[in-house]
C-alpha positions as CSV (number, residue, x, y, z in Angstrom):
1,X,0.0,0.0,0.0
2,X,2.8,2.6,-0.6
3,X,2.3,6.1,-2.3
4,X,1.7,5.0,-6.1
5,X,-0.5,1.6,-5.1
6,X,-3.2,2.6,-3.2
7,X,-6.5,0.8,-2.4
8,X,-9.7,1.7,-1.6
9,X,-10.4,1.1,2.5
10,X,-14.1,2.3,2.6
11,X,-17.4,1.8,4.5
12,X,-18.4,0.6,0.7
13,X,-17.0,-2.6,1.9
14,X,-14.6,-2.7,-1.2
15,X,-11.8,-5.6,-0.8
16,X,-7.6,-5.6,-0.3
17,X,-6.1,-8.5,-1.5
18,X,-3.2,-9.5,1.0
19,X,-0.5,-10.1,-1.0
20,X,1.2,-13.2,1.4
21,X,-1.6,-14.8,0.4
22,X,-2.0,-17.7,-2.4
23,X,-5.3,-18.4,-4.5
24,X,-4.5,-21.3,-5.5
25,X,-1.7,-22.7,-2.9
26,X,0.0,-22.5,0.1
27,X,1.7,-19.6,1.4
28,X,5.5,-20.2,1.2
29,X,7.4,-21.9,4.9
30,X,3.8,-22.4,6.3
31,X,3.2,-25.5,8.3
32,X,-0.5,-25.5,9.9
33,X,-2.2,-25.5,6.6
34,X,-4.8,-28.2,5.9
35,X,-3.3,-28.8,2.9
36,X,0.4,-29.0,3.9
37,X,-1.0,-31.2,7.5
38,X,-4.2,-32.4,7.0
39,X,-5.6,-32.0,10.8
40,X,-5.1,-34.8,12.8
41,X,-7.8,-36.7,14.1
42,X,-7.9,-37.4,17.8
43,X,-10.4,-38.0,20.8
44,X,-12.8,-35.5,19.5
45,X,-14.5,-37.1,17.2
46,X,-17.9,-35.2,17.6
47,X,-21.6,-36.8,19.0
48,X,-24.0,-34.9,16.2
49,X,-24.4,-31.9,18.8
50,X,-22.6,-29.0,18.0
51,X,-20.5,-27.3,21.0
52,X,-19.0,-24.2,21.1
53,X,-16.9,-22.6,23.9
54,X,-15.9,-19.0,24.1
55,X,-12.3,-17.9,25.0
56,X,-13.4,-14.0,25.0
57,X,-11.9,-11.0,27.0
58,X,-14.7,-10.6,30.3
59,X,-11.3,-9.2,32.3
60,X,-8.0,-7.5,31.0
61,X,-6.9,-5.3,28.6
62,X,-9.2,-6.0,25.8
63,X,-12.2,-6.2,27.8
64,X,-13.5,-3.4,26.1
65,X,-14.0,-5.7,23.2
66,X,-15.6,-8.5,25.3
67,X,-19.3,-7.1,24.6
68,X,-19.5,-7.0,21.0
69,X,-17.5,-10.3,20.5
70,X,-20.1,-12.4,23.0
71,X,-22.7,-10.4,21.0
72,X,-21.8,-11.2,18.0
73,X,-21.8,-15.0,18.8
74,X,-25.0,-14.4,20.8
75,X,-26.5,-13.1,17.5
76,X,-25.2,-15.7,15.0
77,X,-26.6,-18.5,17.4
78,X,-30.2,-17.0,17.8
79,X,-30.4,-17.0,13.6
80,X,-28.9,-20.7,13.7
81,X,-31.2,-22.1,16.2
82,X,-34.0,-20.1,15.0
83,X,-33.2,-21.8,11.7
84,X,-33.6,-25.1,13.4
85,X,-30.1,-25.6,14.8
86,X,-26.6,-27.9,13.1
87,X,-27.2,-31.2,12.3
88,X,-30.9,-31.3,13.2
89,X,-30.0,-29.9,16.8
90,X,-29.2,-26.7,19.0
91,X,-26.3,-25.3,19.0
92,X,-24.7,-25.1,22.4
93,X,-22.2,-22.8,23.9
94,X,-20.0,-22.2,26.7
95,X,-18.8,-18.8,27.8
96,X,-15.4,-18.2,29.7
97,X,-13.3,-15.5,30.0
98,X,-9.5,-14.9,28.2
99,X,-7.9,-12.4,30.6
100,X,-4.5,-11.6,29.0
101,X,-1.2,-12.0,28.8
102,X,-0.6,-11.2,32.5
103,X,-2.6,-14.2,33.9
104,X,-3.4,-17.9,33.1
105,X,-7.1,-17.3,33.0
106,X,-7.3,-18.5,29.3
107,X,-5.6,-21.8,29.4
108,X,-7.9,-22.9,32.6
109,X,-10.7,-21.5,30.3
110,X,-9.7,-23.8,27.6
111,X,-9.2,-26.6,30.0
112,X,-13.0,-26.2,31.5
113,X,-14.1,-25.8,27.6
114,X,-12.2,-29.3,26.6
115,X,-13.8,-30.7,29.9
116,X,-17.1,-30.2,28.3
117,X,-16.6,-31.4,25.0
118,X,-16.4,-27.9,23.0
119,X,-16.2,-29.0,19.4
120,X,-15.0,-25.6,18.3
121,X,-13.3,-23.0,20.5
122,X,-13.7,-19.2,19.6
123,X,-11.5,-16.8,20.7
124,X,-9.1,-15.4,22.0
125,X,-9.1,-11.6,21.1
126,X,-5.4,-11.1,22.1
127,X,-2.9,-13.1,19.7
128,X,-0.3,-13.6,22.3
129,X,-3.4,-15.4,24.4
130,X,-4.8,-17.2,21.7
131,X,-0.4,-18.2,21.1
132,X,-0.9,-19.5,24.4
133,X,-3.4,-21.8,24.5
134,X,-3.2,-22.9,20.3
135,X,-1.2,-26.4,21.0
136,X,-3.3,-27.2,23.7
137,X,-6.6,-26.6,21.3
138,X,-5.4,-27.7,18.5
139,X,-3.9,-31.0,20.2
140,X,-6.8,-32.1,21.5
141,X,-8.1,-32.2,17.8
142,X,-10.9,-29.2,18.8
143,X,-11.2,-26.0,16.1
144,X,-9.6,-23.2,17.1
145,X,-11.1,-20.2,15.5
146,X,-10.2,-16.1,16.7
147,X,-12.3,-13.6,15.6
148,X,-9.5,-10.6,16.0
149,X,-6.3,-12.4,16.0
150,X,-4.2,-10.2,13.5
151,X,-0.7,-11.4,14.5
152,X,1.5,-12.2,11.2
153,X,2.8,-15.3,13.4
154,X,-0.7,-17.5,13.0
155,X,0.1,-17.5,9.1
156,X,2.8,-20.1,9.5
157,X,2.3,-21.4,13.2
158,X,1.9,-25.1,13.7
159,X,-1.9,-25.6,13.9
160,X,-2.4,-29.5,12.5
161,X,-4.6,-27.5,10.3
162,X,-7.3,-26.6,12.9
163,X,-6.7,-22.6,13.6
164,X,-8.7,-20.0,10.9
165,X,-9.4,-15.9,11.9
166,X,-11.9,-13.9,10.2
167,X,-9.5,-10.9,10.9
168,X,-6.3,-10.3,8.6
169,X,-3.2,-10.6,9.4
170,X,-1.4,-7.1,11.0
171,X,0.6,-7.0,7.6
172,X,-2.3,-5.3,5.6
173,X,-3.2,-2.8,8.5
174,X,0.0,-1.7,8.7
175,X,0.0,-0.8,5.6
176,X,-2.8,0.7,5.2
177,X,-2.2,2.7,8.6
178,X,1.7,3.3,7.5
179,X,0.1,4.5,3.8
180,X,-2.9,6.9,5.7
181,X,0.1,8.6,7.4
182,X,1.5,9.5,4.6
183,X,-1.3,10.9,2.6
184,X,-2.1,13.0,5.5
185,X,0.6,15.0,4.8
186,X,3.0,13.7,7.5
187,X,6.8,13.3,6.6
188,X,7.4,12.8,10.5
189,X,6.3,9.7,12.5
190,X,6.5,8.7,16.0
191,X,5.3,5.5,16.8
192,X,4.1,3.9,20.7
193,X,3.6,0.8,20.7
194,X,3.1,-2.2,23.1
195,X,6.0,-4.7,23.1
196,X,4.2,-7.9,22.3
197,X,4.0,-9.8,18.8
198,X,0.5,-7.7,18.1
199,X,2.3,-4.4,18.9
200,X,5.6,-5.0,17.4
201,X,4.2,-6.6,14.3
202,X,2.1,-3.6,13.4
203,X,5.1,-1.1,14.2
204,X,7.4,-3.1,11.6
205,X,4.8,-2.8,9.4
206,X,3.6,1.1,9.6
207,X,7.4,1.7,9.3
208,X,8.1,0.0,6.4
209,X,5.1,1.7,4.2
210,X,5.7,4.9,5.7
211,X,9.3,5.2,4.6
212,X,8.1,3.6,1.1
213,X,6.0,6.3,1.3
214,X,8.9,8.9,1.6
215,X,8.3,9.5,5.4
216,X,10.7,9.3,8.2
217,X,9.7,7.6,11.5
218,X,11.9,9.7,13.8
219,X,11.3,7.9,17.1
220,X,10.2,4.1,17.9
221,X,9.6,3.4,21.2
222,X,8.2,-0.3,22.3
223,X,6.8,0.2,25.8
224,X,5.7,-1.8,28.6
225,X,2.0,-2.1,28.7
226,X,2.0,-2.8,32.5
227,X,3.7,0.3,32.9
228,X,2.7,2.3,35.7
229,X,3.8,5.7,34.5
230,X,4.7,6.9,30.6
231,X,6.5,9.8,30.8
232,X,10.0,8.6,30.0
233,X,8.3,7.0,26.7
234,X,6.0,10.0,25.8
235,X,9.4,12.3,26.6
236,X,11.3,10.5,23.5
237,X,9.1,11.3,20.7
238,X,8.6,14.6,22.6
239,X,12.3,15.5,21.9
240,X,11.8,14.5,18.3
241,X,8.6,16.5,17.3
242,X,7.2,14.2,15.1
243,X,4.0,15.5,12.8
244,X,2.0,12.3,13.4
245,X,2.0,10.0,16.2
246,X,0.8,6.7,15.8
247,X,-0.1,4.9,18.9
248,X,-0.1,0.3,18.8
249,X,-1.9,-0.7,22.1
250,X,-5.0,-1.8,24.0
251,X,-6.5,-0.8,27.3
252,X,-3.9,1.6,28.4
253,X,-3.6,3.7,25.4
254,X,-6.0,6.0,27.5
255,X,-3.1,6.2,30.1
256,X,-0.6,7.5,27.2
257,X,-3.2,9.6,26.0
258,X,-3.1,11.6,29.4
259,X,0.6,11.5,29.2
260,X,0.8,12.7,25.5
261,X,-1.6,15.7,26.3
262,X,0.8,16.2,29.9
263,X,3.7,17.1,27.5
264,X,1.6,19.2,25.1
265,X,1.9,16.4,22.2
266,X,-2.0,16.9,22.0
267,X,-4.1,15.7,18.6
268,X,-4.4,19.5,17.6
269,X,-0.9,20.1,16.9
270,X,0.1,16.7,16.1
271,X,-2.1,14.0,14.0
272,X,-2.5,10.8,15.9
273,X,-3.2,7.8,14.6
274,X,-5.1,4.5,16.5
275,X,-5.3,1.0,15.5
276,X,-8.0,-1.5,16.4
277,X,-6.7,-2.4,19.5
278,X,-7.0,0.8,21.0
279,X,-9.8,2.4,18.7
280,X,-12.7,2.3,21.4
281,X,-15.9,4.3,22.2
282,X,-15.5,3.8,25.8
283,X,-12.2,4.0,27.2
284,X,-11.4,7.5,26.3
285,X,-15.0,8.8,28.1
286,X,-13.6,10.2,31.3
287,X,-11.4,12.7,29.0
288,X,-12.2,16.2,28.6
289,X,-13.8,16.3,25.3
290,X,-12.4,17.1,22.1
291,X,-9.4,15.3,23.5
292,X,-9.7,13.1,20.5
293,X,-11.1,15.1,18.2
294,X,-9.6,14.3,14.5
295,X,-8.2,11.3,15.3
296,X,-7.8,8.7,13.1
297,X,-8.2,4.8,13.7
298,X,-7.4,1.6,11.7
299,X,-10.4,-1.6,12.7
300,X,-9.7,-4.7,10.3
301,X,-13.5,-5.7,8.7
302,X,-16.5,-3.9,7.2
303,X,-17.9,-0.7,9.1
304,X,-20.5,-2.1,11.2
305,X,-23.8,-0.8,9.3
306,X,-26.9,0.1,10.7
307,X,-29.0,-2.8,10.1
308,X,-26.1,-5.2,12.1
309,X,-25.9,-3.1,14.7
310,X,-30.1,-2.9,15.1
311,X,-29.9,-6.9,15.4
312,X,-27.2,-6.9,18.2
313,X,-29.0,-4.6,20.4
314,X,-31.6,-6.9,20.0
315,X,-29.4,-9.2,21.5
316,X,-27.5,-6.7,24.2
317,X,-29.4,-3.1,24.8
318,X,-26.7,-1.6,25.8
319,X,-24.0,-2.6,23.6
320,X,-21.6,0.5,22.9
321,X,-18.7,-1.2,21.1
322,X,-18.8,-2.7,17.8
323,X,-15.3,-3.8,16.9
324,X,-15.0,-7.2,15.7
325,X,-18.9,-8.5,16.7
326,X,-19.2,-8.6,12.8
327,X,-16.2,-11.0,12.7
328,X,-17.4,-13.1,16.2
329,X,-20.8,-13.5,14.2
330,X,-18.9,-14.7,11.1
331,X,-16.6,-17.4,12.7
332,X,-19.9,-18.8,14.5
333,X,-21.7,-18.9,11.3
334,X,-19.1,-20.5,9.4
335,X,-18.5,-23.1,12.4
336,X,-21.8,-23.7,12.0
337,X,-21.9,-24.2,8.0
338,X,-18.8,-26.1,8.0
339,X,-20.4,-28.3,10.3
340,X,-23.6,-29.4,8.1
341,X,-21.5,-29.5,4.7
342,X,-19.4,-32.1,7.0
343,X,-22.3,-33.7,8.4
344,X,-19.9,-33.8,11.6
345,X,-19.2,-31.6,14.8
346,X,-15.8,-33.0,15.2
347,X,-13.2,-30.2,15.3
348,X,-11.1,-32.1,12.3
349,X,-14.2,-32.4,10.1
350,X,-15.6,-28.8,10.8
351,X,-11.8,-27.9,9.6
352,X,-11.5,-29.3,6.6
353,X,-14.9,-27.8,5.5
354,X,-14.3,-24.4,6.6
355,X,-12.0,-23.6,3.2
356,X,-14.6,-24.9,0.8
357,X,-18.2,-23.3,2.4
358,X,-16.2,-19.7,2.4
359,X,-15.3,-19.9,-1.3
360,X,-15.8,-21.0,-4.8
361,X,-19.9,-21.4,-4.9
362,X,-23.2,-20.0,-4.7
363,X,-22.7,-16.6,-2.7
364,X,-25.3,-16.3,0.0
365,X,-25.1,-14.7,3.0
366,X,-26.8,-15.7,6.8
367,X,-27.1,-18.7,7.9
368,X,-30.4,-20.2,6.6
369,X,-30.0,-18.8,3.2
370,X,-26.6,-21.0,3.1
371,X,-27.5,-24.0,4.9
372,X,-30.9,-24.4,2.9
373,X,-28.4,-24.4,-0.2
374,X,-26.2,-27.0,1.7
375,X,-29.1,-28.8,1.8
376,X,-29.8,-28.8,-1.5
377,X,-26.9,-30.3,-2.3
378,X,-25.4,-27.3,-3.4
379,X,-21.4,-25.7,-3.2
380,X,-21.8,-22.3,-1.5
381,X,-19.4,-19.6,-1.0
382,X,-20.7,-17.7,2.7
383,X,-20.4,-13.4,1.9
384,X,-20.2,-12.7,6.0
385,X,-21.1,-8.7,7.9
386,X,-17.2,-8.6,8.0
387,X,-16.8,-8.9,4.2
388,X,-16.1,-12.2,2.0
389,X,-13.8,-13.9,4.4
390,X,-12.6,-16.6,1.4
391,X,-10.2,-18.4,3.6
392,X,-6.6,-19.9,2.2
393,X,-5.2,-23.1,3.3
394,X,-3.6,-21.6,5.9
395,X,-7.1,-20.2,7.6
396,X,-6.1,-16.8,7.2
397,X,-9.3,-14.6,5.2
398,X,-7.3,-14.0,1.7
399,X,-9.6,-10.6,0.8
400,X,-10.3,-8.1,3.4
401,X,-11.5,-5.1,4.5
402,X,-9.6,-1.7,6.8
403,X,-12.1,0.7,8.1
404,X,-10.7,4.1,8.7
405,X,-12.7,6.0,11.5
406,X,-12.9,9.6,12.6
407,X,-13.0,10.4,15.9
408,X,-15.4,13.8,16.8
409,X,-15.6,15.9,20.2
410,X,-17.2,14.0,22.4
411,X,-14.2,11.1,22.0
412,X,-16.2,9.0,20.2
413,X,-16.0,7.4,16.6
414,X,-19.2,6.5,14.6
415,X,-18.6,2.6,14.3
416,X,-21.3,2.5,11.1
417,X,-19.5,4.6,9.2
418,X,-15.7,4.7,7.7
419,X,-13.9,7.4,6.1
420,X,-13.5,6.6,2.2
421,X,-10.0,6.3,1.7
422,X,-8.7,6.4,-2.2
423,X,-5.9,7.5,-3.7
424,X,-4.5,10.0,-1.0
425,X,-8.2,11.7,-0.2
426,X,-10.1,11.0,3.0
427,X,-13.9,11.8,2.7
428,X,-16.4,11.9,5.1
């Protein structure tokens, strides 16, 4: 995505191709795809009742994102059991929580969700959790599908062909954030950003198409999240006077924030720049408004549109967050399609459907319009709220979709509607 090969990154839904991605193979050095090691069949070997268990933030520093995640599987269940279930039956679920990286809450999760049979396993939000806990899914022959994971590291990662994401890989945000910087006018970067894989990944990446781009990232500075106090960090790029500042984080992006406005780097003199880890409509409430005003964050998927968001709150009232429900319903819906096109709820079986219902056939989106073609005997190719997922062999989604969002005065960004991004113009 650098200055002469731009894209389109637009509430219009239009798609990015990632270019790691093969149509028609397997992406170079990976070993967890189905087609380099077909998943491995073990205990789980599936009773006709489909089981799915939720690894999902309820605690830590994605927690934010807990609510539209559990939504968006609340949602995509209702339609499937409305529809008259998988395989004849109800769908059933298990909720537990993921904490993060700073506690073991997510591999006892998984643990209590293997104890109960889960067939499929959705979560976790944070890649360096979801890293955690992936041999112990995976190895017990269970699907292991994240919703948000965007960590480059899942592309090759040793998965006996049982891990997929409806979320790209950091690669194409980065770029499109790194290229967004640029057209903005900005020939100076500073960059904050988390030290883990999701945070380092993305700062790699923003670098690299920036200085494509013909801009200079003047300061770096990988931080520790767990930090109690950022003022040595905020100090650095205050030294260099960068034009932009683009800050990599989750939860505690509000505290650097503070800090940044502390040392007069505020978002009216300098452009800052969010990614979907720390894009929120909640966590920046308690700030004096305008705080935020102009700012500018990168969320992997489709804008959320109206209609979606109507049909969550049917589900959760008072739901404030959209981020990544759209690709929580997806996963659940293709679990569930992969399921009757295998005529199995065994993790392995669900796997090696999950390519084929995603691509190739009759589009259809929602559940019962696909599954009634299943039934029919038909090859369908499942169009999801988060865009046309199209999975590789490797599980990663091989179109995609950036949403660019504007943040306005009262510290909040409007999650239905993306800025249109072409060809160096941002429009409303």
């Amino acid at each position: 995505m650098i200055r002469n090969s731009r894209a389109l990154v637009a509430a219009t839904a239009a798609c990015l191709a990632l270019a790691a991605c093969n149509s028609g193979g397997t992406t170079p050095g990976a070993t967890g795809s189905a087609s380099v090691q077909p998943p491995q069949q073990s205990a789980a070997q599936g009773d006709s009742t489909l089981k799915i268990g939720t690894v999902l933030p309820q605690t830590g520093s994605l927690a934010y994102l807990g609510p539209p995640m559990f939504t968006g599987v609340d949602l995509a269940l209702k339609e499937i059991n409305e529809a008259g279930g998988v395989l004849g039956k109800p769908v059933e679920k298990f909720d537990t929580d993921s904490g993060d990286t700073t506690t073991n809450i997510a591999s006892q999760s998984v643990d209590k969700l293997l104890a109960q049979k889960a067939d499929a396993i959705v979560g976790a939000a944070s890649s360096s959790v979801s890293e955690s806990v992936i041999d112990k899914i995976t190895g017990a022959g269970v699907l292991h599908f994240s919703p948000a994971n965007t960590s480059d590291k899942f592309t090759t990662i040793n998965d006996r062909g049982l891990y997929f994401r409806t979320s790209p890989p950091d690669k194409l945000q980065g770029r499109v954030l790194g290229d967004l910087v640029v057209t903005d006018g900005n020939d100076t970067i500073g960059i904050l950003a988390m030290q883990d894989s999701y945070g380092s990944g993305l700062a790699d990446q923003v670098t690299q198409t920036a200085e494509a781009g013909g801009a200079e990232v003047v300061e770096r500075v990988d931080y520790d999240p767990k930090a109690a106090d950022f003022s040595a960090d905020v100090s650095k790029l205050k030294a260099k006077n960068p034009k932009a500042i683009v800050l990599i984080g989750f939860e505690e992006t509000a505290k650097v924030v503070q800090e940044l406005v502390k040392q007069g780097l505020t978002a009216d003199k300098h452009k800052w720049y969010m990614v979907d880890g720390n894009t929120s409509n909640t966590n920046y409430l308690k700030m004096p408004k305008g705080t935020l005003t102009g700012v500018k964050g990168t969320v992997p998927g489709a804008a959320a549109p109206a209609a979606f968001q109507k049909r969550l709150l049917e589900v959760r009232e008072d739901l404030a967050e959209y981020t990544y429900a759209a690709e929580s319903y997806d996963a659940v819906t293709l679990i569930a399609l992969a399921t009757e096109a295998a005529k199995s709820d065994a993790g392995t079986a669900i796997a090696g459907k999950l390519v084929e219902v995603s691509k190739g056939g009759e589009k259809c989106d929602g559940f019962k319009a696909c599954v009634d073609l299943l039934k029919a005997g038909k090859d369908i190719d499942y169009d999801g709220v988060s865009g046309p997922v199209d999975f590789n062999d490797v599980g990663d989604p091989t179109v995609a979709t950036i949403g660019v969002y504007l943040y306005g005065e009262d510290n909040k960004f409007n999650a239905a509607k993306a800025l249109e991004y072409r060809q160096g113009n941002i429009t409303g």
